[in-house]
N, C-alpha and C positions, 0 to 999 in steps of 0.2 A: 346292685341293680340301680339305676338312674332311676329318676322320680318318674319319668315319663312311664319306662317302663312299667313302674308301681301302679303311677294310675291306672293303663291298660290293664294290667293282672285282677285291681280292685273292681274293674268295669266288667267281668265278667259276671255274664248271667244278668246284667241290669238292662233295661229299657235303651233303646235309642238313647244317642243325645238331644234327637229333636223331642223330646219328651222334657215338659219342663221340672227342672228340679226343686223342690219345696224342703224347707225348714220354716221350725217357727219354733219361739223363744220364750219362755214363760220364766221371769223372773220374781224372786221373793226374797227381800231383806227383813230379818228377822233377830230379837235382840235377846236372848236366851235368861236367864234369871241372874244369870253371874255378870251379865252387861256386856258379854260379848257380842258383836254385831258379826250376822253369817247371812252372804248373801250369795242366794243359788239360783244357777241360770239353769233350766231344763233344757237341751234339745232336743227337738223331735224331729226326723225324716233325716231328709239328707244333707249331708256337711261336703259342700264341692266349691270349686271355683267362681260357680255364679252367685255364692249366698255366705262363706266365709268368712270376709271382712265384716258380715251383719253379727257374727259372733265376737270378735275382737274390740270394735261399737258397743255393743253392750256391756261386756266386759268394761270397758274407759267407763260408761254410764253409770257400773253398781258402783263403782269406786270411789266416784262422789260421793257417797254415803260414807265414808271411810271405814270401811268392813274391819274385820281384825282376819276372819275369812272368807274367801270364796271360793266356792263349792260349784263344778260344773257339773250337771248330771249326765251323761250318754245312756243312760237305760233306753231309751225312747229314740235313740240313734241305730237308723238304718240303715249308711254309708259314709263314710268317712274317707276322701280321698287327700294327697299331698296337699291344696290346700286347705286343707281340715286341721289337719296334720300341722302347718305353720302356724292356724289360727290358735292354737292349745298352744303352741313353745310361746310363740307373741304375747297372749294371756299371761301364762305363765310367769313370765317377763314383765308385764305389767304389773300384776300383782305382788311383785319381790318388788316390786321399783316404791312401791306402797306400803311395806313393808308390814303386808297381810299375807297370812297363807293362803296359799294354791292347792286345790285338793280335786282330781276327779272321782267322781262318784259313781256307781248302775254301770259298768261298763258293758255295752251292749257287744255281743258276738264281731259284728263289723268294726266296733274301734277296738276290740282287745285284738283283734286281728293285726289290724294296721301298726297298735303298738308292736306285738311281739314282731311284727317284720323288720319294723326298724331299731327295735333294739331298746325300746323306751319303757315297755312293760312292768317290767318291777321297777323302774324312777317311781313309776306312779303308782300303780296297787301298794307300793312298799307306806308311799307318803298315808294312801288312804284306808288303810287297815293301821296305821298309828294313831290315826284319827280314834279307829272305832275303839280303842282299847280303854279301858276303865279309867278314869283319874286316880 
């Protein structure tokens, strides 16, 4: 299935596009007892072409802090369309390039969706259930 087609399929049941689309970012760096530095971006609403790159920006932003990891949450995510979808591989990529980890977190029904369509599913609950396991 082309991306085009993706997105059409993901736009079902949503609003116009003359409806404007909203996300918003709530970031927290945070330095754990053992001195690890973890900084997590929340998203809320929708993750589309008009608001995308403000999550890959932030991402560049925590990284000044030079995290050991970072943690994106999608609990709070309501749509997640192919640029959404770039903006988490890009992250992704940024983050190896830092050589901090990448981990998504709360994976909201719309992005686990999106993952299993294209295949990416277990890359990422695999990484994030390693996480949660006991030291």
């Amino acid at each position: 299935m082309s991306l085009q087609g993706f997105d059409r399929l993901a736009r079902k049941g949503r609003p116009s596009d003359d409806v404007a689309m909203t996300m918003s970012l709530q970031t927290d760096i945070a330095t754990t007892q053992l001195g690890v530095v973890v900084a997590t971006v929340v998203i809320s609403g929708e993750v589309d072409l008009s608001n995308a790159d403000q999550l890959t920006s932030e991402v560049r932003h925590v990284l000044e802090a030079e995290p050991t990891q970072v943690r994106l949450d999608f609990s709070q995510t309501t749509f997640l369309d192919s640029s959404g979808l770039r903006a988490i591989i890009a992250s992704e990529n940024l983050v190896g390039d830092a050589n901090a980890r990448f981990l998504l977190l709360g994976m909201s029904p719309a992005v686990e969706t999106v993952l299993e369509i294209t295949g990416l599913l277990e890359r990422y609950r695999s990484a994030g259930e390693a996480d949660e396991q006991p030291a």
